[in-house]
C-alpha positions in Angstrom: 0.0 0.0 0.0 0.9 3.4 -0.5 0.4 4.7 2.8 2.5 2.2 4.1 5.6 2.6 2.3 5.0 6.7 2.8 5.4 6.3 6.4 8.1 4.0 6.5 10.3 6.2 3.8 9.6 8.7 6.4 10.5 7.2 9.2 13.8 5.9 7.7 14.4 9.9 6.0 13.8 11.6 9.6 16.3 8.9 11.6 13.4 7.5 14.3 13.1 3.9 14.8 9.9 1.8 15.1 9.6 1.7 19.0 9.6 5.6 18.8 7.3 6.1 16.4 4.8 2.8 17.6 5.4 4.8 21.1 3.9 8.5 20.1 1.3 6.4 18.3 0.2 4.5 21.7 0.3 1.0 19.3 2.9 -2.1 19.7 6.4 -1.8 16.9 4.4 -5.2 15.5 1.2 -2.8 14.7 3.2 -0.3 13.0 5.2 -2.5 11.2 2.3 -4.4 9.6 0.7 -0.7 8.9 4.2 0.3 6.8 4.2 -3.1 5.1 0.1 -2.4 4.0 -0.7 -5.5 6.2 -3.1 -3.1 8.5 -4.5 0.3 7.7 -3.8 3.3 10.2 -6.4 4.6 12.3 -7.6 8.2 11.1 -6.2 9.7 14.6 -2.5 8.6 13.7 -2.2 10.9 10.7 -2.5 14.4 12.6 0.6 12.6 15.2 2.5 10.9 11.9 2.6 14.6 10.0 3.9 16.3 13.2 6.2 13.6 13.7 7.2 13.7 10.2 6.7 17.5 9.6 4.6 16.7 6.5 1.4 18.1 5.8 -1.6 16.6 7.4 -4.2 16.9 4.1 -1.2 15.3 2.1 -1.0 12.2 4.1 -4.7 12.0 4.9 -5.1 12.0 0.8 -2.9 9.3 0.4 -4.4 7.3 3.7 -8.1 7.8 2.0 -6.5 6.5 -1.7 -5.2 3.6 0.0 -8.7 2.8 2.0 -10.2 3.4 -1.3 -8.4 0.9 -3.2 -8.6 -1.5 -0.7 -12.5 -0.9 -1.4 -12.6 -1.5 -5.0 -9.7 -3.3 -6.4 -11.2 -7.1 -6.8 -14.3 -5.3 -7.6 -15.2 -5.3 -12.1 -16.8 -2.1 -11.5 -14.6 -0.5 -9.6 -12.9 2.2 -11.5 -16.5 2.9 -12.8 -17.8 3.6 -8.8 -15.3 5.5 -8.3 -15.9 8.2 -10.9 -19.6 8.2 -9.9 -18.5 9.0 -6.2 -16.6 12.3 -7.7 -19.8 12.9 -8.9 -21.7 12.6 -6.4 -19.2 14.5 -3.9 -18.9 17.5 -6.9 -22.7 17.6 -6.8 -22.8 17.9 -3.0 -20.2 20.2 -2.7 -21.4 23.0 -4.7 
């Protein structure tokens, strides 16, 4: 997953080792591990702590956290591609 390898090429760019980062997220270095290697998706509430941690924008991670959710949603499904433009639809239509 995306979001998975974001955070971990992250991680590794800003020096901080799994403990640290597992700690400031109140989860077990097993947790996060299986989150960086797509095995487990992150809980909403970790992105706001990851971007500080990080210094990356929140909306930019949250973007790629929602992509991945997303996927993970549609990809074995035929229609898939084909929801997925309807649901930009929908949101343009709601959001006017």
């Amino acid at each position: 997953m995306k979001f998975g390898n974001k955070i971990r090429s992250l991680r590794e760019e800003n020096g901080l080792v799994l403990r640290k980062v597992a700690a400031e997220l109140e989860i077990d270095t097993a947790t996060l591990s299986k989150i960086e290697l797509g095995e487990r998706n992150a809980r909403k509430e970790h992105i706001k702590i990851l971007s500080k941690l990080y210094n990356i924008k929140t909306e930019e991670l949250i973007g790629i956290w929602l992509a991945d959710k997303l996927y993970g949603i549609i990809e074995n499904e035929e229609h898939g591609l084909l929801a997925l433009r309807e649901a930009e639809v929908l949101y343009k239509s709601k959001s006017k």
